[in-house]
LUMKOLTI-501966 format. One record per residue: residue in three letters; x, y, z of N, C-alpha, C in turn. Coordinates in Angstrom, 3 decimals. Atoms other than C-alpha are relative to their C-alpha. Example, Ala and Ser with C-alpha at 12.3 -4.5 7.8 and 13.67 -1.06 7.14 Angstrom:
2
> dodren | npx | npy | npz | capx | capy | capz | cpx | cpy | cpz
> ala | 0.890 | -1.190 | 0.000 | 12.300 | -4.500 | 7.800 | 0.900 | 1.200 | 0.000
> ser | -0.820 | -1.190 | -0.060 | 13.670 | -1.060 | 7.140 | -0.770 | 1.090 | 0.730
END
This chain:
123
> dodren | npx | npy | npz | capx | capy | capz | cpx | cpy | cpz
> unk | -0.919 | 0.656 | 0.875 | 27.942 | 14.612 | -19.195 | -0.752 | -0.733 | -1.111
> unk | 0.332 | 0.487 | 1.005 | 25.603 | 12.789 | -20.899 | -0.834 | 0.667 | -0.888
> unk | 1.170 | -0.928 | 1.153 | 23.258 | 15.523 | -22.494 | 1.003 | 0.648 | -0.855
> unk | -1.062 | -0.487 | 0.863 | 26.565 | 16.819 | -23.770 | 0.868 | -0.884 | -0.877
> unk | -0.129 | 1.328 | 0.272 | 27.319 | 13.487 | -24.898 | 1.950 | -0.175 | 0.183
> unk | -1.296 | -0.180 | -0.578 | 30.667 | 13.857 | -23.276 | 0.389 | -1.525 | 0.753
> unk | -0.415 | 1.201 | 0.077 | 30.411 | 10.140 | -22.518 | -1.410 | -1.234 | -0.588
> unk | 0.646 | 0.671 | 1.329 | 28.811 | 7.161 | -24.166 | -0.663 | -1.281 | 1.124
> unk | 0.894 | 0.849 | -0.964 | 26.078 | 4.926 | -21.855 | 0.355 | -1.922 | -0.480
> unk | -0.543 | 1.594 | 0.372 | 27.409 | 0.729 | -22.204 | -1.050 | -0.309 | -0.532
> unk | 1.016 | 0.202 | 0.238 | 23.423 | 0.529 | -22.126 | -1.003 | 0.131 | -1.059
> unk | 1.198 | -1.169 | 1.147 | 20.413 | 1.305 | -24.843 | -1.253 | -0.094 | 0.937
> unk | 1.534 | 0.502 | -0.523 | 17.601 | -0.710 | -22.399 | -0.140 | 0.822 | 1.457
> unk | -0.032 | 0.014 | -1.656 | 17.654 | 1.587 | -18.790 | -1.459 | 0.220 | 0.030
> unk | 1.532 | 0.193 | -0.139 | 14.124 | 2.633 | -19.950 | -0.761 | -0.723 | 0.044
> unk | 1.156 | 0.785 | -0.603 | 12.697 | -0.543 | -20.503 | 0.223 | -0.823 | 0.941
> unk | -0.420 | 0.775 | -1.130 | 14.573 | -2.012 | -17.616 | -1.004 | 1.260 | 1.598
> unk | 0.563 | -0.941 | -0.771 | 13.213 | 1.123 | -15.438 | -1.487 | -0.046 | 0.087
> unk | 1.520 | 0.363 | 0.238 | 9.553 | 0.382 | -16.985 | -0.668 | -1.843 | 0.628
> unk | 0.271 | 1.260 | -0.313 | 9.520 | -3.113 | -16.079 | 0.445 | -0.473 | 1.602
> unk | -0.145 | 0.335 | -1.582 | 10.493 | -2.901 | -12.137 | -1.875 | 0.227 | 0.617
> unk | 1.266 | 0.228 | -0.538 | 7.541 | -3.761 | -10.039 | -0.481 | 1.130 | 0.448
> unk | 0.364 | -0.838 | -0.254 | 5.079 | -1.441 | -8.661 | 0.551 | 1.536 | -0.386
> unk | -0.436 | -1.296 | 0.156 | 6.438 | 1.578 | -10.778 | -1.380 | 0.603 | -0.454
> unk | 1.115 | -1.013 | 0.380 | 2.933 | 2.847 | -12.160 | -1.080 | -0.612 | 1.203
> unk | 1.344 | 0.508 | -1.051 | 0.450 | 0.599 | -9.432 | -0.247 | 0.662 | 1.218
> unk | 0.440 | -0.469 | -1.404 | 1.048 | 2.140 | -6.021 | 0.643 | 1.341 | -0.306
> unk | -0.295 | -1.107 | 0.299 | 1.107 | 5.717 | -6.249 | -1.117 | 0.609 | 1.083
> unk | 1.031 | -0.847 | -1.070 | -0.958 | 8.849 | -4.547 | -1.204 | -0.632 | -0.055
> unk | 1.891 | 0.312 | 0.251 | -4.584 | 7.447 | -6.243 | 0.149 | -1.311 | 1.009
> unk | -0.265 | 0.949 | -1.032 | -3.375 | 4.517 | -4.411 | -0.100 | -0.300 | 1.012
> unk | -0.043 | -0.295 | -1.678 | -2.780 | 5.804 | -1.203 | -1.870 | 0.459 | 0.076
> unk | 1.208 | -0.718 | -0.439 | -6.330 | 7.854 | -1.571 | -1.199 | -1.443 | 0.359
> unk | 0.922 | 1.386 | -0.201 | -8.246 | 4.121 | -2.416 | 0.018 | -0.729 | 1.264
> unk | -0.354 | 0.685 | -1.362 | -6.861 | 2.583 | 0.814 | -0.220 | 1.039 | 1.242
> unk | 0.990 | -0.434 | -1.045 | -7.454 | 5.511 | 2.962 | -1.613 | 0.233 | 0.046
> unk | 1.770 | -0.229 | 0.163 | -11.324 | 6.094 | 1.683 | -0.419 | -1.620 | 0.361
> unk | 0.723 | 1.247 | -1.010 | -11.784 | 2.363 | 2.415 | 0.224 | -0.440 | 1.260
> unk | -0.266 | -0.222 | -1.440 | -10.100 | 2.679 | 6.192 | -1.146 | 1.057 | 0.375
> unk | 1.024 | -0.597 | -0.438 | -12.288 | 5.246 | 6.319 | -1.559 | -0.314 | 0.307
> unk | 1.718 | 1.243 | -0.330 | -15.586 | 3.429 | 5.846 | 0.324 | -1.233 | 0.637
> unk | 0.473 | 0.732 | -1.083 | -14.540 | 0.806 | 7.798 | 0.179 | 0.287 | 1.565
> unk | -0.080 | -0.713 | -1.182 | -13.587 | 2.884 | 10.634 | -1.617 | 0.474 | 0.459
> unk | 0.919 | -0.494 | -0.479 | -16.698 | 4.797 | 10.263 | -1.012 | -0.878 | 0.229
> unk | 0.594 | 0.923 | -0.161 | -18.940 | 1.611 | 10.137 | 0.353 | -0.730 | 0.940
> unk | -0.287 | 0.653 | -1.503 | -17.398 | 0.061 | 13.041 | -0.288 | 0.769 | 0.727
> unk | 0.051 | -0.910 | -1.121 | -17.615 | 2.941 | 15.274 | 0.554 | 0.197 | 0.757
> unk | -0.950 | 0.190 | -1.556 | -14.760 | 2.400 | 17.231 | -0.324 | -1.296 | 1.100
> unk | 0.527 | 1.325 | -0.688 | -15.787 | -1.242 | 17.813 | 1.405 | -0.666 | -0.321
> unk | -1.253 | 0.890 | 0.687 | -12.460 | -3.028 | 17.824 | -0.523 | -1.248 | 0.271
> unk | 0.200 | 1.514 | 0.343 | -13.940 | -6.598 | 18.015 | 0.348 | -0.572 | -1.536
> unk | -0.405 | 0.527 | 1.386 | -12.684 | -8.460 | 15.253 | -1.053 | -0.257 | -1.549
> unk | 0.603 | 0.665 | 1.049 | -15.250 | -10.338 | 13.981 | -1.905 | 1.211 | -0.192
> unk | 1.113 | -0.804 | 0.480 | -17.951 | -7.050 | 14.244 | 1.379 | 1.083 | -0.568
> unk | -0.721 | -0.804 | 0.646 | -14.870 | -4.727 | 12.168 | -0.277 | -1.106 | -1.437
> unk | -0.491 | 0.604 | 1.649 | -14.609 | -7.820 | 9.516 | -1.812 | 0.108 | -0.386
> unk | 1.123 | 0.649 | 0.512 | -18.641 | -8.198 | 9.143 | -0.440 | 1.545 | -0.704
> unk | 0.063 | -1.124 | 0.526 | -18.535 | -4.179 | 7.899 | 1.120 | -0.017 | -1.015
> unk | -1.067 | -0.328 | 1.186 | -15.928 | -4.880 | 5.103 | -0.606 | -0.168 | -1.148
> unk | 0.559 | -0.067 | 1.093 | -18.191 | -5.996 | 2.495 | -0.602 | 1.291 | -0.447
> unk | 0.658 | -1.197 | 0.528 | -20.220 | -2.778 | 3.009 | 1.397 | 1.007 | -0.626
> unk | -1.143 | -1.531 | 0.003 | -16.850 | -0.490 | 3.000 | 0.209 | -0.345 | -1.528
> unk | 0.055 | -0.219 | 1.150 | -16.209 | -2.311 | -0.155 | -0.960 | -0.015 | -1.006
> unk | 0.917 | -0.616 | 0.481 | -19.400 | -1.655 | -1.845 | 0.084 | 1.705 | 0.169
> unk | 0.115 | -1.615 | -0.052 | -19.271 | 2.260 | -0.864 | 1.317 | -0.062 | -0.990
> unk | -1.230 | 0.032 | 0.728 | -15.317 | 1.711 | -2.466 | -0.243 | 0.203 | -1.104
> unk | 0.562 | 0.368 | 1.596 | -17.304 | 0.675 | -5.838 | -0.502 | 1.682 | -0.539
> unk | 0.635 | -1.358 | 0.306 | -19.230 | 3.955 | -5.707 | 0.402 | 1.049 | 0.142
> unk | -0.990 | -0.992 | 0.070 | -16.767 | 6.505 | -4.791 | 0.753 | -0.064 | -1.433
> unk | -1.136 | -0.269 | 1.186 | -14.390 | 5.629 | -7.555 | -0.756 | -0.785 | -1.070
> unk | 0.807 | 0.628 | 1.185 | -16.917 | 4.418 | -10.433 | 1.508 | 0.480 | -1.265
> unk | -0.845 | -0.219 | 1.393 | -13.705 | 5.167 | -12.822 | 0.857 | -1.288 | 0.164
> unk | -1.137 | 1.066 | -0.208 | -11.612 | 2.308 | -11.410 | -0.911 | -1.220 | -0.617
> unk | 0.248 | 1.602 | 0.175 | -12.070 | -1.189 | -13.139 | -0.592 | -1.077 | 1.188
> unk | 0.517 | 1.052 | -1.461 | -12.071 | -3.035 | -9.876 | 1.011 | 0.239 | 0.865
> unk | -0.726 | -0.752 | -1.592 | -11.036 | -1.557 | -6.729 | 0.479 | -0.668 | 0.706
> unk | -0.987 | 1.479 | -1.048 | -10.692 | -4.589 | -4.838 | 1.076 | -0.445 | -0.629
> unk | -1.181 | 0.726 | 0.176 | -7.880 | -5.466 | -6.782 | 0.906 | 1.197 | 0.187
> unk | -0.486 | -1.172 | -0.293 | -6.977 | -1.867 | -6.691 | 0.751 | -0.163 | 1.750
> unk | 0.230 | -0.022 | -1.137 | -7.068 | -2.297 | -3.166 | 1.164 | -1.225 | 0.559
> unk | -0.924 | 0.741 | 0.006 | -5.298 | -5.243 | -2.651 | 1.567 | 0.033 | -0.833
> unk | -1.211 | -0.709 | 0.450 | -2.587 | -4.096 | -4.721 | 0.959 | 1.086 | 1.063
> unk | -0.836 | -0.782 | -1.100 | -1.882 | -1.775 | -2.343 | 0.477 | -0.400 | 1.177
> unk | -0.629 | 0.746 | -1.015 | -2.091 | -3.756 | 0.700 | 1.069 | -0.784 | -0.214
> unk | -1.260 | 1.078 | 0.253 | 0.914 | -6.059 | -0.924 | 0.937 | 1.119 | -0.174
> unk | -1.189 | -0.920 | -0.095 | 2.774 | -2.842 | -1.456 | 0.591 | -0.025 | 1.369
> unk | -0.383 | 0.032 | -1.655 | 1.932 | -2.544 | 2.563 | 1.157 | -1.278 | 0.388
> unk | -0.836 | 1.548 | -0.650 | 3.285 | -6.419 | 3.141 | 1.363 | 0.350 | -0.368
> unk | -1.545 | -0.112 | 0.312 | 6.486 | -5.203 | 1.321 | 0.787 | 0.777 | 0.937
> unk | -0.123 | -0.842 | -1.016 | 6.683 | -2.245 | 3.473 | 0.857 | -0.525 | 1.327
> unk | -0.470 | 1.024 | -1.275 | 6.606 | -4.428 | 6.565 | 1.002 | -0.779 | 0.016
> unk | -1.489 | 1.116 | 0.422 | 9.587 | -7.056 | 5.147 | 0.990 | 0.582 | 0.185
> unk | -1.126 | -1.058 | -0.200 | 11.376 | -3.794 | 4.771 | 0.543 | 0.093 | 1.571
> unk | 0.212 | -0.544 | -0.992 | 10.634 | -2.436 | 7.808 | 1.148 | -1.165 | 1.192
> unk | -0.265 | 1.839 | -1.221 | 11.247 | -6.406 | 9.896 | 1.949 | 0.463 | -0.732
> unk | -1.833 | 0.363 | 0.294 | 14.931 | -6.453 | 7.770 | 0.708 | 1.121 | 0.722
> unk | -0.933 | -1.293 | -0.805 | 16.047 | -2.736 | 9.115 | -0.132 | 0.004 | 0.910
> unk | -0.379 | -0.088 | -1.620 | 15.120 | -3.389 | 12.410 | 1.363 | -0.992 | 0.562
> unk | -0.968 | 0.895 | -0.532 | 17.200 | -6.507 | 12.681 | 1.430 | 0.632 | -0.641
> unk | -1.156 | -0.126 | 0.234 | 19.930 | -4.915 | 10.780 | 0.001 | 1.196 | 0.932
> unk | -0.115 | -1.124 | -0.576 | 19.538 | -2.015 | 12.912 | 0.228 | 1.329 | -0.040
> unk | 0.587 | -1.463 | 0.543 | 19.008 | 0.800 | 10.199 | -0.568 | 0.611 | 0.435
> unk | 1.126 | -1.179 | -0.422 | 16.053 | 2.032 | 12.141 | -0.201 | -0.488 | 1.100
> unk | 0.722 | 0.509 | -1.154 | 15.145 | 2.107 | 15.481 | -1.106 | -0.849 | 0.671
> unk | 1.198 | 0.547 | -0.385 | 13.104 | -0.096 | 17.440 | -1.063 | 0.680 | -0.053
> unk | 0.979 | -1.152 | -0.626 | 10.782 | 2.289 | 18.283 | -0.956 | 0.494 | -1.304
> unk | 0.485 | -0.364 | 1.430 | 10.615 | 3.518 | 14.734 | -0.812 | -1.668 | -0.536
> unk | 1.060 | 1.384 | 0.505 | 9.577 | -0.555 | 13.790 | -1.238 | -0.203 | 0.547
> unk | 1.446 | 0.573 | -0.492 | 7.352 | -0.810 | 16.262 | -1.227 | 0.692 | -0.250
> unk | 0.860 | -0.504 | 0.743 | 5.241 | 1.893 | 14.858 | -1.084 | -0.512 | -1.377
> unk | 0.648 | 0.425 | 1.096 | 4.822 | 0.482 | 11.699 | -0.509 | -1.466 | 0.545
> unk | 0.914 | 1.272 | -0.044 | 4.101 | -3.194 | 13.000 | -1.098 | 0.234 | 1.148
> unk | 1.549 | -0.415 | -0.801 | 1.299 | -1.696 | 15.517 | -0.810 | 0.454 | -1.022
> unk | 1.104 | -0.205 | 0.821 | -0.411 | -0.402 | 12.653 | -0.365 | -0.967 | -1.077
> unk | 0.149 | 1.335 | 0.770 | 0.186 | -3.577 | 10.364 | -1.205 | -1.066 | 1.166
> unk | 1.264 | 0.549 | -0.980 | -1.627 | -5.040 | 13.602 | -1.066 | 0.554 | 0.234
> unk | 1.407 | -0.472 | -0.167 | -4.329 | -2.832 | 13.730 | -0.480 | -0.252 | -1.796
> unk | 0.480 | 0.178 | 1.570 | -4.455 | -3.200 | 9.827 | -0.959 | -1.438 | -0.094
> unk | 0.387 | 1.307 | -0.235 | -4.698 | -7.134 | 10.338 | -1.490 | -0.294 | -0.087
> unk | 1.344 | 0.717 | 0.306 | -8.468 | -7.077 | 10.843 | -0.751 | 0.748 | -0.534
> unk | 0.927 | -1.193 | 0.658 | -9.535 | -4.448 | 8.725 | 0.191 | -0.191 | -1.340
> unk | -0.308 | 0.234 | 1.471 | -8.139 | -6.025 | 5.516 | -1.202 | -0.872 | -0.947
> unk | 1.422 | 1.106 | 0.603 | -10.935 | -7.597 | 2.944 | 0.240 | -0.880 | -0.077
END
């Protein structure tokens, strides 16, 4: 209807209202790849040590290797942290549909077991 202009939009701004919602260009696939390549080095630098405080004393290295994988990014750690706050949103989601009871327990408790295994692997 509207490419035929068969009706007439109230609006002129949906683009820069559409451009200006949060996280529309920040968390994306490159996104996802930055946060798994640094799970990955700290996985692989722990070794399958879940102690806390020998997983957190391998995060500086993971983010140093982070630096050198993606030499195109500005600064990864913020890269990085960007994403983890996408995660925290995730989780808010996640916490509100369980209590409203959109999604199964079962289905929540997935995601907050891995927000808990996340917990000490974050920089």
């Amino acid at each position: 209807m509207f490419l035929n202009g068969d009706c007439v939009k109230d609006r002129q701004d949906y683009l820069d209202i559409a451009l200006s919602l949060p996280f529309l260009y920040d968390v994306n696939t490159a996104m996802g790849i930055i946060v798994k390549t640094y799970l990955e080095h700290v996985i692989i630098l722990s070794k399958d040590n879940n102690d806390k405080a020998a997983i957190r004393s391998h995060i500086p290295e993971a983010l140093k290797k982070l630096d050198g994988t993606f030499t195109g990014c500005i600064n990864v750690k913020a890269d990085l942290e960007n994403g983890l706050v996408f995660w925290d949103e995730v989780i808010i989601a996640v916490n509100s549909l369980k209590t409203s009871g959109a999604i199964s327990n079962e289905l929540a408790s997935q995601f907050i077991n891995a927000n808990n295994w996340l917990s000490s692997r974050r920089p």
